[in-house]
C-alpha positions, 0 to 999 in steps of 0.5 A: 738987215737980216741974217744971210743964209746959205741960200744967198749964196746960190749954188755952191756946186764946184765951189770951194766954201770954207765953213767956220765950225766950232770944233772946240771939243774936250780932249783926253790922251788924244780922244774926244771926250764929248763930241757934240760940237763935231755932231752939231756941224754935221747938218750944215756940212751934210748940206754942202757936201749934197749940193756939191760943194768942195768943203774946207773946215776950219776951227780952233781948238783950245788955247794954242799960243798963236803956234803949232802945239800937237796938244791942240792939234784937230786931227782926232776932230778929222778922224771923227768927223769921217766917221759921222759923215760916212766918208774919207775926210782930208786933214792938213797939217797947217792952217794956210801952208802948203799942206792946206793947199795941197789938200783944198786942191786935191778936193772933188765935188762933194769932198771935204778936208780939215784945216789945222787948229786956227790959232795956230797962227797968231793972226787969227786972235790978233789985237792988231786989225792989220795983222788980223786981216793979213792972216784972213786974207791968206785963209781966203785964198783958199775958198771961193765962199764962206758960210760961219757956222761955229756959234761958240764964236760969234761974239769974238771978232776973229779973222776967221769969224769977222774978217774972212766973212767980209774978204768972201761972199759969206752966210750963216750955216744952219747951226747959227741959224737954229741957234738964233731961232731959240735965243730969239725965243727966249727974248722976245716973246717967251711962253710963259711961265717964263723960268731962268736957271743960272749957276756956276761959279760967279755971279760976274759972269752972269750979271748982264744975263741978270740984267737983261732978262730980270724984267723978262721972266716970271722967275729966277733959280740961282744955285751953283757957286754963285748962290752964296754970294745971294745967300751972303747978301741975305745976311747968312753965314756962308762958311768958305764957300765961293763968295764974290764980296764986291757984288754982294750990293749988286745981288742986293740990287737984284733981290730988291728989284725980283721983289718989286716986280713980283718975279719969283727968285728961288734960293737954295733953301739947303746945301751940300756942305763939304769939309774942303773941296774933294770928291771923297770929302766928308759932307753933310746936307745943311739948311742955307742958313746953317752953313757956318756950324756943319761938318764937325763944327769946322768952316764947311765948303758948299759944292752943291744944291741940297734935296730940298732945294733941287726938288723945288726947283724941279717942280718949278722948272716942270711947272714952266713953258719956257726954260733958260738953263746956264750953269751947273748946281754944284761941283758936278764932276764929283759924282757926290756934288752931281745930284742937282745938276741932275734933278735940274737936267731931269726937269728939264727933259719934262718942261712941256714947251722950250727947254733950253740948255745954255752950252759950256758946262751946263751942256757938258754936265748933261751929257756927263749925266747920262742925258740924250741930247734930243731930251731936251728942245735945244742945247746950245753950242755956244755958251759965252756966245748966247749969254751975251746974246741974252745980255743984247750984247752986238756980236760982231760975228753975226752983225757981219752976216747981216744979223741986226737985233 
């Protein structure tokens, strides 16, 4: 089977089509701090809103308990969203109460209205298949059809994102859809030279990536915390930087196979060590195999790549047809530990073919730095999303849509 898209659904003129977006955005004191998720809904919501549609939005946004929290609430994501489409958007102050009602009723041809933050209800993340229907079947009674359009969250079977899809006649906005286009890319058959940049903090959270896409690529950049455990399983001294111990025989496992299969696997060659983790900390650029005796002779702390390093993978980022990017190079919401993560942005604005921001922090850190979204071929909404995609995870968000890899 292949995805449904929104012209399977045929004409949506009157209709009432609640849209699945990923309306995940940071907030601070109430204001939206980055609001790229808001903007990448707009081409799905654009298209609805044209044809006629009667548009009911609904999203999460952060970690409510399954209750109201006024933190968490959607409002300043409704105020904004008016804005980007140019018209009054109607916000209703619960999911599927009366206010919800109230508001999809009032709607006309063309209008638009917010839903409440989804978990505010527990049933939306419920464990418990009944109790997650129950709350999908609510939600449905509001719309006439379904279009999932929030990336962020196929790979979790939610009522709003699994069940609600199979209670309405459902298809993928034109987000998933692009978003599917380029991961397909990056799997199949990939330009080539073919190269992985992967960071953050945790080898963990990036070893079915690894897995997956080790056979696959020409080479593999590792930096951000999680270099430290490659470093360690090199045999170097690593101070007190972050180390996973119980996956330093699996990086063994990696480095060997790189090494069989002719894979170019760069590792940082210097490192930004810190006197403890601070944005004002005393901090000096070591070789990686020198962490242990820098800053005053104490256990020094690495929180970014070094010069050398970010220069070399710059070039072999500019050097490539494809780029995968996932995970910042080092602490960058310090503007001292912000300098790879940037060198690394900036080659991939100069990649000439696909280069491919991987979402969450990764996306957040270039926008933090300056960059324009549209310097780069994609920046993806959906960073847990996409790394299980890359790791050929079946995510039941899409497989309810029809999607099959």
């Amino acid at each position: 089977m292949s995805l449904r898209t929104l012209e399977s659904l045929g004409s949506v003129a009157g209709k009432r089509v609640i849209v699945r977006c990923d309306l995940n955005v940071p907030l601070s004191e109430g204001r939206i701090t980055d609001d790229g998720r808001v903007r990448a809904s707009l081409p799905t919501l654009d298209a609805l809103v044209n044809a006629g549609a009667r548009v009911v939005v609904c999203s999460h946004l952060g970690r409510p308990k399954g209750e109201p929290d006024p933190q968490y609430s959607l409002e300043p994501v409704a105020q904004r969203l008016s804005e980007l489409l140019g018209k009054p958007v109607a916000f209703a102050r619960d999911t599927v109460g009366e206010s919800a009602r109230e508001a999809v009723d009032a709607l006309e041809d063309g209008d638009v209205a917010v839903l409440e933050n989804l978990r505010f209800n527990a049933g939306e993340t419920a464990k418990d298949d009944a109790e997650r229907r129950a709350f999908a079947e609510r939600l449905a009674a509001l719309g006439d059809l379904m279009v999932s359009d929030g990336f962020g969250v196929v790979h979790r079977k939610q009522a709003s994102v699994y069940d609600l899809a199979q209670l309405l006649p459902s298809a993928a906005g034109l987000l998933i859809a692009t978003e599917l286009e380029v991961l397909d890319r990056l799997t199949q058959k990939p330009e080539r030279p073919y190269t992985v940049v992967l960071g953050g903090s945790k080898v963990s959270d990036k070893l079915g990536v690894i897995d997956h896409l080790l056979p696959r690529v020409d080479r593999l950049l590792i930096g951000g915390g999680m270099m430290f455990t490659f470093l360690k399983a090199q045999g170097h001294a690593i101070g007190a930087s972050l180390l996973e111990e119980d996956q330093l025989d699996t990086v063994r496992r990696y480095i060997a196979a790189a090494e069989e299969r002719g894979i170019e696997l760069l590792l940082p060659t210097d490192v930004v060590v810190a006197e403890k983790f601070a944005a004002d900390a005393v901090c000096e650029i070591t070789p990686a195999d020198a962490i242990e005796s820098t800053v005053d002779g104490a256990s020094g702390i690495g929180l970014d790549i070094g010069p050398e390093t970010a220069a070399a993978f710059a070039d072999a980022i500019r050097g490539s047809k494809t780029v995968f990017w996932n995970g910042p190079m080092g602490v960058f919401e310090f503007p001292r530990f912000a300098n790879g993560t940037k060198a690394v942005a900036q080659a991939l604005t100069e990649v000439d073919g696909l280069s491919v921001v991987g979402g969450g922090d990764s996306a957040a850190a270039v926008r933090q730095l300056g960059f324009a979204d549209d310097r780069f071929g994609h920046i993806s909404t959906g960073g847990g999303a996409s790394l299980e995609f890359l790791e050929g995870k079946k995510l039941p968000g899409l497989e309810v849509l029809g999607w099959s890899a």
